[in-house]
C-alpha positions as CSV (number, residue, x, y, z in Angstrom):
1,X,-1.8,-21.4,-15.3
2,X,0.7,-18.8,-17.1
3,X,2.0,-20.0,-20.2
4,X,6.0,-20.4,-20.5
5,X,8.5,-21.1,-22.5
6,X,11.4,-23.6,-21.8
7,X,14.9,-22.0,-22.0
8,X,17.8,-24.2,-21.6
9,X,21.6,-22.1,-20.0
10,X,24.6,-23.2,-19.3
11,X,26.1,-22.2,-15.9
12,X,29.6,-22.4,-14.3
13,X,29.7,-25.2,-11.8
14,X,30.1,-22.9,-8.9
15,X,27.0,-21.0,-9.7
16,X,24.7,-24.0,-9.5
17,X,26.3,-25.0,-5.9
18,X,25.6,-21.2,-4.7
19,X,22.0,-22.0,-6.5
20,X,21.7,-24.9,-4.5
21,X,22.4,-23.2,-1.5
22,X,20.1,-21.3,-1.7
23,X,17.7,-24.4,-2.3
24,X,19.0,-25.6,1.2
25,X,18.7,-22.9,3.1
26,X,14.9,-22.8,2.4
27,X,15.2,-19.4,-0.1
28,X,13.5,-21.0,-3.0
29,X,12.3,-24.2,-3.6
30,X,14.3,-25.2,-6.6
31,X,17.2,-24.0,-8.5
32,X,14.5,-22.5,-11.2
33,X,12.7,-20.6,-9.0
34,X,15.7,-19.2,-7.3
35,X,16.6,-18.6,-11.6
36,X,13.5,-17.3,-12.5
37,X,13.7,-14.9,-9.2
38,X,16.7,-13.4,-10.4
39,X,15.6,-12.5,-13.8
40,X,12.2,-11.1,-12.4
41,X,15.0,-8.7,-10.1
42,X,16.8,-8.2,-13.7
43,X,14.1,-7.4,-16.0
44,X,12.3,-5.4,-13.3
45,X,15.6,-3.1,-13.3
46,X,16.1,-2.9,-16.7
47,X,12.0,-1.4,-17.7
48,X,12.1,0.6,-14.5
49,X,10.1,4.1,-15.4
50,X,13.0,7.0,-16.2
51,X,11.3,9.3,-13.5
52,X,11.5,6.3,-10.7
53,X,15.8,5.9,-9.8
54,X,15.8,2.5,-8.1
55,X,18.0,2.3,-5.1
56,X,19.3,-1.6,-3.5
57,X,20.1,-1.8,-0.1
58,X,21.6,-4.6,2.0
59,X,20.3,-5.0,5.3
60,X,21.8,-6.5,8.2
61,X,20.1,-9.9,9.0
62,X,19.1,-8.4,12.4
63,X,17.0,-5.5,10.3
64,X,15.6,-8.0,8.2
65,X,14.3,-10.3,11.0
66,X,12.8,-6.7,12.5
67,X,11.0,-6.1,9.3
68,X,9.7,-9.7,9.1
69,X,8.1,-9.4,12.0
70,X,6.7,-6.3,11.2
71,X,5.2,-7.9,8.2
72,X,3.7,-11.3,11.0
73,X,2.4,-8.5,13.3
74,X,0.5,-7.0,10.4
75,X,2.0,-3.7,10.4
76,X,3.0,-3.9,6.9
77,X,2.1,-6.2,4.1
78,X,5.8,-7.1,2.8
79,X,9.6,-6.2,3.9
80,X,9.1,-4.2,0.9
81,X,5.8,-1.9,2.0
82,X,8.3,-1.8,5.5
83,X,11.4,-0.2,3.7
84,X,8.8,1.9,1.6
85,X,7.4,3.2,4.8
86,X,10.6,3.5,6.8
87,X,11.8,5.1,4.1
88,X,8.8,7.7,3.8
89,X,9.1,8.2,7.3
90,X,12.7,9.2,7.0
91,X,12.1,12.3,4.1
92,X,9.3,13.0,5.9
93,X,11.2,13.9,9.2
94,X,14.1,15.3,7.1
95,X,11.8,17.6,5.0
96,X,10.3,19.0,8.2
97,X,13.3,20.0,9.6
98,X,14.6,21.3,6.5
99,X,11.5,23.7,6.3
100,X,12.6,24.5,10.2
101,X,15.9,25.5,9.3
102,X,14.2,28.0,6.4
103,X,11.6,29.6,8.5
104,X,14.7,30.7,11.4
């Protein structure tokens, strides 16, 4: 088990009714998880490597059912390695007919 520390915050009313909402939709089991989730997102922002420029992107929910089921049919191993290779994909087409466009 990984050793932790108890920290004790004090949150606006409203922000532990979105928290819980989130608990009721199914997003995270409890209101610390969904807590602890958010500063995992946080601190992983804050220590990302200078030479790596993070980039968020909100996806319709339709896109992010499509990448879930990418992820059940096996074709990728998170909606994360999905995006990554969309994403690859994507530069890879654009690079190609970038070089096109040079060689005319």
């Amino acid at each position: 088990m990984v050793e932790s520390e108890r920290v004790t915050i004090r949150l606006p009313n409203e922000r532990i009714q979105a928290l819980q909402a989130l608990v009721d939709q199914g997003r995270f089991s409890t209101i610390s998880d969904a807590i602890r989730a958010a500063i995992d997102k946080f601190v992983e922002g804050e220590f990302t490597p200078e030479y790596i420029e993070k980039i968020t992107v909100e996806l319709p929910k339709g896109n992010v059912v499509s990448l879930k089921e990418l992820v059940q049919d096996g074709d990728s191993v998170s909606v994360d390695d999905a995006i990554r290779n969309a994403v690859r994909e994507y530069i890879r087409k654009r690079v190609a007919k970038s070089m096109e466009e040079l060689e005319r």
